[in-house]
N, C-alpha and C positions, 0 to 999 in steps of 0.2 A: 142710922144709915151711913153716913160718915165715919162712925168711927174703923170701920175697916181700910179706908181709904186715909185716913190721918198715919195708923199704924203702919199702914204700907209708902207714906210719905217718909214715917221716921227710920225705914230700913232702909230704904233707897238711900236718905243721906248717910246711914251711916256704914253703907256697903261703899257708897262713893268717896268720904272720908276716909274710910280703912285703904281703902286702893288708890288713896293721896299719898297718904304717909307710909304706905309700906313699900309698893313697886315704885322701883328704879327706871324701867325701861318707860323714856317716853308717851310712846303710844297711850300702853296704861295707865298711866298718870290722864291723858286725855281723855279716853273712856272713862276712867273713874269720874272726872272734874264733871263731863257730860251728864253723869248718871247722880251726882250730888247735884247740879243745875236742876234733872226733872223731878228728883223729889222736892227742891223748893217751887218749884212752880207746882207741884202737886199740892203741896201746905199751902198758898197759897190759894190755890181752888178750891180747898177743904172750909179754910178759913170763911172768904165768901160765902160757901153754900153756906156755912152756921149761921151767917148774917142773916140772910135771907130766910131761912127755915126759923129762926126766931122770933119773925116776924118782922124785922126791920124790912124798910121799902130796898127793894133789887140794888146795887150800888156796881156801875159795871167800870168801875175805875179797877178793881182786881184782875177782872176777863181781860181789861186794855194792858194794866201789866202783865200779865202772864203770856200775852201775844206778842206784845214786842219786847217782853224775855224770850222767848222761843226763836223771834226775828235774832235777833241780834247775837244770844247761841249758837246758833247755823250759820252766821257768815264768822263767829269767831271760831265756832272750828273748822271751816272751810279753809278760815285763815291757818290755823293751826296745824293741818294736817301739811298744807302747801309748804309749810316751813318745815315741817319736821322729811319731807320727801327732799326738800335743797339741802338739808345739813345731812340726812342720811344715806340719800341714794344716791351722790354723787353729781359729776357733770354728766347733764345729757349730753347724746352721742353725737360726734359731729360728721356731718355728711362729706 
């Protein structure tokens, strides 16, 4: 059951890896970084469910990282975007 969900974690990184190291532009480099971010949280959740499906007892310190990986993702590229709009769009307009 997992293993479709593992394999789809190992292309997300390394579609987000290829799109680190190849695109110059910015932006791309940010959408790749994001999209290598959800497949580790995806391996991550993968990983967990093994636990669990093993029969090991539930352990929800994985669920706790992979939420506030997600937290902290979203305000870093909140931040990331904001900066790449002050170094590439200019001064805003003055009234």
């Amino acid at each position: 059951m997992t293993a479709p969900y593992a394999l789809l974690a190992a292309a997300l990184v390394g579609l987000g890896l290829h799109g680190v190291l190849a695109h110059a532009e910015p932006l791309r480099r940010l959408l790749a970084f994001n999209l290598l971010g959800s497949g580790v949280f995806l391996v991550f959740g993968v990983v967990a469910r093994r636990g669990a499906a093993a029969g090991l007892e539930a352990d929800p310190v994985p669920q706790a990282i992979v939420i506030t990986g997600l937290v902290v993702a979203f305000a870093a590229t909140t931040l990331a975007v904001a900066l790449l709009l002050r170094l590439h769009g200019g001064d805003p307009p003055q009234d």
